[in-house]
Structures are given as C-alpha cells and as structure tokens.
N, C-alpha and C positions, 0 to 999 in steps of 0.2 A: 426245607431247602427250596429253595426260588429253581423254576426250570428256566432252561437255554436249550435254543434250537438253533446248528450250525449251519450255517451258507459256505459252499467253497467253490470259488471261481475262478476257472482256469483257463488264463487270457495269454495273448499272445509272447507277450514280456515279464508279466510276475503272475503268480497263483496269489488270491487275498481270499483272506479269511474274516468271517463276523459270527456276534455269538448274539443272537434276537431272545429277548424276554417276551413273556406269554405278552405285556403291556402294551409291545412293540418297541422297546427301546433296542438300540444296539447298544450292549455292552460293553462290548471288545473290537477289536479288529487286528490283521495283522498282514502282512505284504513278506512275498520273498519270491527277488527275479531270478531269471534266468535267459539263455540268449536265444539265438536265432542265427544255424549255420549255412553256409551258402557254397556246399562245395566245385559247383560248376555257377556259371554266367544262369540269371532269373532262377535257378534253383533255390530255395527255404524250405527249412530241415531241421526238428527238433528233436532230444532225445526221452523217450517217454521217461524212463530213468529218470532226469533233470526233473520232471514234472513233480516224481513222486517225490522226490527227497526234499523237492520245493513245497511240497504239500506238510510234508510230514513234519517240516520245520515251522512253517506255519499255524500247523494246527500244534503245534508243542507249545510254541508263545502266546498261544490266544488262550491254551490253559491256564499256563502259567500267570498269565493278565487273571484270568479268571478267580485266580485262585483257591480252586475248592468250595466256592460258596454259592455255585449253582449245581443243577443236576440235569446236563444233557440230556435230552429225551430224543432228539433226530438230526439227520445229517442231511443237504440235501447239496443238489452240484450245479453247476452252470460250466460252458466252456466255449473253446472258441469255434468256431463250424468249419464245415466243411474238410477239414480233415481225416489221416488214413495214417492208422494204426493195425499194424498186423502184430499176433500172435501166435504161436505154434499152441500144442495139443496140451501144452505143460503151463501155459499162458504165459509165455516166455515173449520177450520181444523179439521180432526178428528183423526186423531193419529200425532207422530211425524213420519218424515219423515224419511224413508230406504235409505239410499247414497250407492253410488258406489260401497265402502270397505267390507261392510257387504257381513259376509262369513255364516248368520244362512242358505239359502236353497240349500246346495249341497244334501239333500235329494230330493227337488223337482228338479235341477237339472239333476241329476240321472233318475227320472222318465220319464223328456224331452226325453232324450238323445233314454230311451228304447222304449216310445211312439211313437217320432217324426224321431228321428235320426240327432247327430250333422251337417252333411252332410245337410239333409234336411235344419232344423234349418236357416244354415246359409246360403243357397241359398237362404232362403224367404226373412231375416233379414239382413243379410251382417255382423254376429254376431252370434259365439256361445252359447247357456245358457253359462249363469256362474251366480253366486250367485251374491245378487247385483244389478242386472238389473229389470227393473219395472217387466216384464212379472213373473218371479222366485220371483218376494218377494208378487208380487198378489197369487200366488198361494200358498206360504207360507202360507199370512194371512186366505187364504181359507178353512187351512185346521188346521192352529191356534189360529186364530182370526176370526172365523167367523162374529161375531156379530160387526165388524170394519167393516167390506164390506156392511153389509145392512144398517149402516148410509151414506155408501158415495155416492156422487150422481156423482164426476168426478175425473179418475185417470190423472192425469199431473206429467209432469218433472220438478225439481226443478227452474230452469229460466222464467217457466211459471205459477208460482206459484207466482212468482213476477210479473209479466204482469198482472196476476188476479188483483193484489192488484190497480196494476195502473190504468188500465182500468174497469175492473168489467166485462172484458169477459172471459171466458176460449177457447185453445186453444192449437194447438201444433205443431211445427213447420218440415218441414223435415227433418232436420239435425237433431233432437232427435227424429224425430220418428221411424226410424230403430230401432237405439239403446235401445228405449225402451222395445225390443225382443215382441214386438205386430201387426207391420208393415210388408207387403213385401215392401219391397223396391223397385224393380221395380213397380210394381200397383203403389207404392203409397199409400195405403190402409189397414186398416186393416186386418190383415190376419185371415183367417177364422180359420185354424187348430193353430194357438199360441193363439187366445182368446180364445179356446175351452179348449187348455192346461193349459191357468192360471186360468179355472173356473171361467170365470166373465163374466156380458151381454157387449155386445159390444157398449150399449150405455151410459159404465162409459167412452169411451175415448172420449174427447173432439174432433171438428173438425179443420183439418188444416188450420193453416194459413200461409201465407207467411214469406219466413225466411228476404227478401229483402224487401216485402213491408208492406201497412197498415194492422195493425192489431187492433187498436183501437185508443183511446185519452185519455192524461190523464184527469183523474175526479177529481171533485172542492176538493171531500177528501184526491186524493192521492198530489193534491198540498199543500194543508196544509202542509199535514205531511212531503212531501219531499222537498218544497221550490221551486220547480217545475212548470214553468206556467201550468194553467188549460188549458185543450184541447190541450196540444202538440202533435203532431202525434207522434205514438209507435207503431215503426216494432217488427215485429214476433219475430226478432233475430235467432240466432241459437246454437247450442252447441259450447261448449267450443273451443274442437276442431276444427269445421269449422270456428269460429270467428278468430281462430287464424292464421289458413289456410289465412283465408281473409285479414286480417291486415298485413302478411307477404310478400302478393304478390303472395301465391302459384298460381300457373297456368299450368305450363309446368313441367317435371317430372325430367329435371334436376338440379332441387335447391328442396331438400328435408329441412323439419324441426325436430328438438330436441326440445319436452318444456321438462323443468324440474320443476314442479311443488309439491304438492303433492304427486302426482304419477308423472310417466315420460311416455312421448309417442315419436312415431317416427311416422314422417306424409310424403307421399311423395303422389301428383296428381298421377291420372292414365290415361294414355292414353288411348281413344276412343277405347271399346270392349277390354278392357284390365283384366285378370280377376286377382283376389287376391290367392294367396299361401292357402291351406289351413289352417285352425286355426287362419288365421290375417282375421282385419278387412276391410269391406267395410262399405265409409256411403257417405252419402251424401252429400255433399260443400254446401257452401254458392249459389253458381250458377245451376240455374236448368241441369239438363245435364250432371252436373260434377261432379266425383267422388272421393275418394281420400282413398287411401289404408292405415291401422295403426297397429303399434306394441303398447305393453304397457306394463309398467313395474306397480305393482299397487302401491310399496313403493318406493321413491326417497327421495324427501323432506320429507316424513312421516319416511324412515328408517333413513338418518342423523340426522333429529329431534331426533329418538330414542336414537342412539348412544350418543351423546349427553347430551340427558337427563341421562343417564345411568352411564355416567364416570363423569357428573357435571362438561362439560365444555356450555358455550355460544356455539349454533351453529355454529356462523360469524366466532368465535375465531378458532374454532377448525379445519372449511374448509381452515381458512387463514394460517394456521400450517400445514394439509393438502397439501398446494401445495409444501412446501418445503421436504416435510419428502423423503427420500430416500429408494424408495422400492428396493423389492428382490425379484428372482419370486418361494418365497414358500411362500407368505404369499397373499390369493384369499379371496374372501369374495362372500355371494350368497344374494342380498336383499331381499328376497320374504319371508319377514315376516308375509304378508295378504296373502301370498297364490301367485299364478302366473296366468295372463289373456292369454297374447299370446305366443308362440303357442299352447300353451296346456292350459284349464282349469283348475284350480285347486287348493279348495281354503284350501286343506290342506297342500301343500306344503310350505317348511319352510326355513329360513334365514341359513346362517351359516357361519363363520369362519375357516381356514382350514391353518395349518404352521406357528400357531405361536409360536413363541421365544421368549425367557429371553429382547431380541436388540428390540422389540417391541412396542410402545405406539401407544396411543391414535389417534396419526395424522397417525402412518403407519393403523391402523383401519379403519380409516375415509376415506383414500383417497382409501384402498383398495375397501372399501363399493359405492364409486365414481366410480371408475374404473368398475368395476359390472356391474351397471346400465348401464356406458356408453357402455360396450359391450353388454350388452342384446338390447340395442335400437339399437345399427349399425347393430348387427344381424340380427335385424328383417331389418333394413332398406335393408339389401345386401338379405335377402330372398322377399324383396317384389318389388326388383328391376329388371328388364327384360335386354337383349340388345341394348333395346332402349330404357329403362329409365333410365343411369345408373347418380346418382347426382354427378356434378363435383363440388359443395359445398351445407353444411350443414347451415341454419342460424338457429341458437339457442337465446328460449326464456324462460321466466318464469323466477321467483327468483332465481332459479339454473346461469342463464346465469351470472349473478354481480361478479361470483367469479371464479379467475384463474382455480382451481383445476377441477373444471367441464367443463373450458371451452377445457381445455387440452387436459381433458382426453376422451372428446368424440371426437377430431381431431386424438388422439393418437389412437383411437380402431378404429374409419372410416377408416382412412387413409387420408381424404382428408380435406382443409382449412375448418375451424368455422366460420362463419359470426358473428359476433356480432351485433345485431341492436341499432342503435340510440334511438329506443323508448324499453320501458319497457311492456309493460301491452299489446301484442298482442290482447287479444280477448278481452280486453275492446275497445281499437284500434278500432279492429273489427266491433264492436257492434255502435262504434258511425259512421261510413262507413255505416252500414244497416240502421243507422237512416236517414244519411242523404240521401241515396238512396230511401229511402220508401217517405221524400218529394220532388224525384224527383231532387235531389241537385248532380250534379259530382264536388267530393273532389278533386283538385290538391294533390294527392297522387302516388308518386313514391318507392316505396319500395327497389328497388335495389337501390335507394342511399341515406337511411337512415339506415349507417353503422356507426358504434363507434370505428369498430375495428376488424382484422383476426388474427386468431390461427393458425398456421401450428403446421403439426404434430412433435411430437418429434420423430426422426426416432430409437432412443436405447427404448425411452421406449413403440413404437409401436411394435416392434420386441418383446419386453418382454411381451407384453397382445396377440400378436400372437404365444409366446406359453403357456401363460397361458391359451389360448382357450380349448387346447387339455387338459388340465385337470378336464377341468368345468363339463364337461358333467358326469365325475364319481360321485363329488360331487351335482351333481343336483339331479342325480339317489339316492344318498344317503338319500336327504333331503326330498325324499316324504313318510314319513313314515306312519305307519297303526296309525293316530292320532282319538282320540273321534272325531264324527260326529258334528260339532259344530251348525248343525240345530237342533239340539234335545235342547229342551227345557226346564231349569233345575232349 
C-alpha cells in the first residue's frame, strides 16, 4: 500500500486539508469553514470547538476521497498566528479564542510601547506589540477578565490547540513562538521582561516542541473522530507563514512570496546575519537557523469580502469584473479596514476610497481595493530587500492567487514576473512536508517546477500605480484619525 502524509491548516475562515505521496503528488484535499464572532466594536473571536469539529470533518472526507488505498504515516499542522487560546488543567477550553484581527488591546499595547519600548519589543520577539497577538490580549484579559486567567492552566496558539486535541499534549512550536510576543527569539525562550508585561506566570506557556519533528501520536479518541489511524506520528508543525514559506521552496532571498489570504503578507528568506527594516517582521522558518523577514496587510481577502458584501455582488463575480474594469489614476483605495500591522502599528487606522466619479462602479472599486494591497505588500517587499537580496520573481499563493486581477496587479506594483504555483494550499503543503520529515520520510518535492503559470508586469499600468504611490502617503496620513479606543469595553 502506497503511503500519505497529512497537512492540516488552520486558517482564519476554513481549516483545509491535503494528503502528499512519498512522489509529492497531492492526493486529496478538502476545505470545511467556519466564522469569525465580533461581540463588541474591533473585537474577533473564534471558538476553538468550531476548529476542532471543522478539522474532524475535514480530515473524515479526505479519507473518505482517499479511500483505503494509502497508508498514512504522519500528520503535520500549519495555522493562523498570533493567536490566544487558553485551557484549564483538564484541557478544557475556557474562553473563546482571541485571533489575529482583534483590535480590543491598543490600550495594553500602548502601555508595552511606554514600559518596554517598541525597539526593545522587537529585538526580543522579531515583532512589535500590536493588538492581537497572544502576549497583548493576556494582558488584556489581565486586566478585564481576570477570573479567565485563574482557570487556565495553558496559554497556546491556535494550530496547537489542534495538536492538543490529537495528541493530548500541549506545546508550541518556534515558528509561533516569536510571534506570540512571549518568546525572544534568539534564546528561544521565554522572555522574561514580555511575561512580566502580559502579567501571567510563565508556567501558563507550554513547552517547545519541534516545528519539523515528533511531537506526539495521534490518540485512539482523536481517531474516532477524525478517521485518522491511532498512533500516527504528529509533528510540531509551524505557523502559517513558515508552512507556507516551506511548501513554496523558500530558501534563498531571490524568489520572494505574496499569500493573499484573509490578510495578505509578503515573505522574503533572509540571508545569514541579515537584519529586518524596522517595524517589519522577523520569525522563524521552518528550518532551525533560518529566518525569514514579513510585511502584512491585515485586510485582503477580509477587505474584497467586505466590498462585496456591501454592493451585493459574489466575490468570484466581482474580482472577475475586476480585471477587465479600465482604471484611471484618480480613483486609489486604502485596505486597512482592521487597522494597519507593518510598518507601523495601528489598529485605529482606517480604509478609504479617494477620486471617485459619476464613470465609476463596482469593478473600478474592487480592482482599485486589489491594487492597494498589492502595493502595500511589494512595498514592504522593496523595504525588506537589501543588494543582495533583491527577488527577480514573486510566487504567489492563497485564494487570492485563482484570480487574474491579483495576479496582475501584484506583477504590476513589483515590477517583476508572478509565479503562479501548480499547488493550491501552500501551508497545508507545508504541513504535510513536516509530517513526513518528523517520520523521517524525504518527499520528492521540487518546487520551482510546480508552476501553472507567469504574470508579467503590465508596463502602462505599472507606471500608473507608480504614480499612484506618490499620492498614498497623503491619504494614509489622512486615514488615522482621533477614533474611540476600541479596547474599552462597552
């Protein structure tokens, strides 16, 4: 019987699943959403529950696709960052889970900034506060929820939160433990002065485990539920990010990546003692030693969805209208509807629209809101690039990648060719790569030649977002205005 090695990745909107041959084919794959609750103004809130029952459903139909005619050999995970999952002594959950988006602690952020200093900050973490991130919404609940911190016995990231379920251990891996603003990153360890800042004992975070290797096995319960042989090995996994990093092939610093997901990032390796711009990220890869620098937009897929929702077209329909619309360079648009991550913090900062006309719909909207993002991420890419790292192409992933209008418009604002990959789901990819690495298994996996297809730039309408640049910065400045505190609690 042929072996499979499972990826599962748990993204903001659905958990997907894939099932990787020793060859590297993907097999299988399978998708099951779930939402995203907002009980107060800037508050996002999911419930770990939703995740698991989206996992377990998921992983039911990818056997079922599979039909008995492989023999699973490892599991491995990918998720979204940043996130705060508490459990009590019994691994119980005890509240729902803080995500990424959530904009309630720019008060306890603020307090970092005058305590610690953003500087500092992100020298430990490779990450500045921002609302959001586990460290900022522990202190949040510290100082709002008390009585939530004294039932819980372990703070974890949302991908590990899934591994609990499977294996019954907790843990946390390197590539989310930066990002969880608790870790230095160089140590490796807990940082003394950020648990002191979130006001919790340092023995709510669980200990590290390997992003590449064993982490545990699955148990006779989580086979039931997910169809899943008992006792498969189950790597660490790692964040989103690095899974995707992994899956792509990143290594060297001239083939940068674009996901468009949710949010949108821009990912480029960094070369050995290379340091980051400040305000962009550092974290940690897949590979021990290596590092990889990021911009991020927080709205991509979250702002087209919006639009979208807003004017009552289908999304598909609207990006597919989108690429034909025929811009004009007074009509700009700003995504940062949650707020803005790199380079600046900020999670009052606001969206906006800017030259529109009577000659205007819907698609001129949409694609302008495209074009946006894709300049903000080549931005950061060209700020996080040196003279010896400069990418002589982009490969772009995430749902964003399926449709013309983004794949355009990020070759149009780069300047240089879009990769298109042959596979879909990098960081589930990913994740099934770390399964089969943690038993020990090397995937015939070549990455630079599972392409579907290249973008070149359009050169009229690159010239025209190169001088829509010079006007952004006014409306950016505009768009931070004196907004309610959306950590106050109301």
């Amino acid at each position: 019987m042929e072996e499979a090695w499972i990826g599962i990745d748990l993204g903001t909107s659905s958990v997907k699943c894939l099932a990787l041959s020793a060859a590297g084919l993907v097999l299988a794959s399978s998708q099951h959403h779930y939402s995203i609750t907002r009980p107060q103004p800037g508050w996002a809130e999911q419930d770990p529950h939703d995740w698991w029952h989206a996992v377990c459903a998921a992983t039911t139909s990818l056997m079922e696709t599979l039909g008995g005619r492989y023999a699973v050999q490892g599991i491995g995970l990918s998720g979204q960052m940043h996130g705060l999952v508490l459990v009590d002594a019994k691994h119980q959950v005890v509240r729902p889970a803080i995500i990424w988006s959530d904009a309630r602690g720019e008060r306890e952020v603020q307090q970092w900034r005058d305590s610690i200093g953003d500087d500092e900050i992100e020298a430990i973490a490779g990450f500045r506060s921002a609302s959001g991130m586990a460290g900022i919404s522990l202190a949040w609940l510290r100082k709002n929820e008390a009585e939530t911190l004294v039932g819980a016995d372990v703070a974890m990231q949302p991908k590990d939160y899934v591994r609990l379920r499977l294996t019954d251990r907790a843990g946390v891996d390197p590539t989310d433990a930066g990002a969880s603003l608790l870790f230095d990153l160089d140590a490796m360890a807990p940082s003394p002065a950020l648990v002191e800042a979130a006001g919790i004992a340092q023995s709510l975070i669980p200990p590290l485990v390997p992003t590449l290797g064993v982490a545990g096995f699955l148990t006779k319960n989580a086979a039931l539920e997910t169809g899943l042989p008992e006792a498969t090995v189950v790597a660490g996994g790692g964040s989103d990010q690095s899974m995707t990093a992994l899956g792509l092939g990143l290594r060297t610093p001239d083939r940068a990546a674009i996901s468009l997901s949710s949010g949108g990032t821009a990912i480029v390796p960094l070369p050995p003692h290379e340091t980051v711009p400040r305000g962009y990220h550092r974290l940690q890869a897949a590979y021990l030693g290596c590092r990889l620098a990021m911009g991020v937009v927080l709205a991509a897929g979250l702002a087209t969805d919006w639009l979208a929702q807003t004017v009552g077209q289908p999304t598909q329909e609207l990006l597919d209208e989108a690429a034909d619309a025929q811009m004009d360079e007074g009509l700009m648009a700003l995504p940062d509807l949650g707020g803005t991550r790199t380079p600046q913090a900020d999670s009052n900062s606001q969206g906006a629209f800017a030259g529109i006309g009577f000659h205007h719909r819907s698609p001129h909207l949409m694609r302008a809101l495209v074009e946006s993002v894709a300049v903000s991420l080549t931005d950061a890419l060209a700020a996080m690039q040196t003279l010896d790292s400069v990418p002589r192409e982009i490969v772009i992933s995430g749902g964003g990648a399926r449709y013309t209008v983004w794949r355009q418009a990020v070759a149009d604002a780069a300047g240089v060719p879009v990769i298109q990959s042959s596979d879909s789901e990098h960081a589930a990819l990913g994740a099934a790569l770390a399964g089969a690495t943690a038993t020990g298994t090397e995937i015939h996996f070549d990455p630079q030649s599972r392409i579907r297809g290249t973008t070149e730039p359009n050169l009229e309408s690159a010239a025209r977002l190169l001088r829509v640049r010079d006007r952004r910065a006014a409306l950016l400045a505009a768009c931070i205005p004196s907004t309610p505190d959306r950590s106050q609690v109301t």
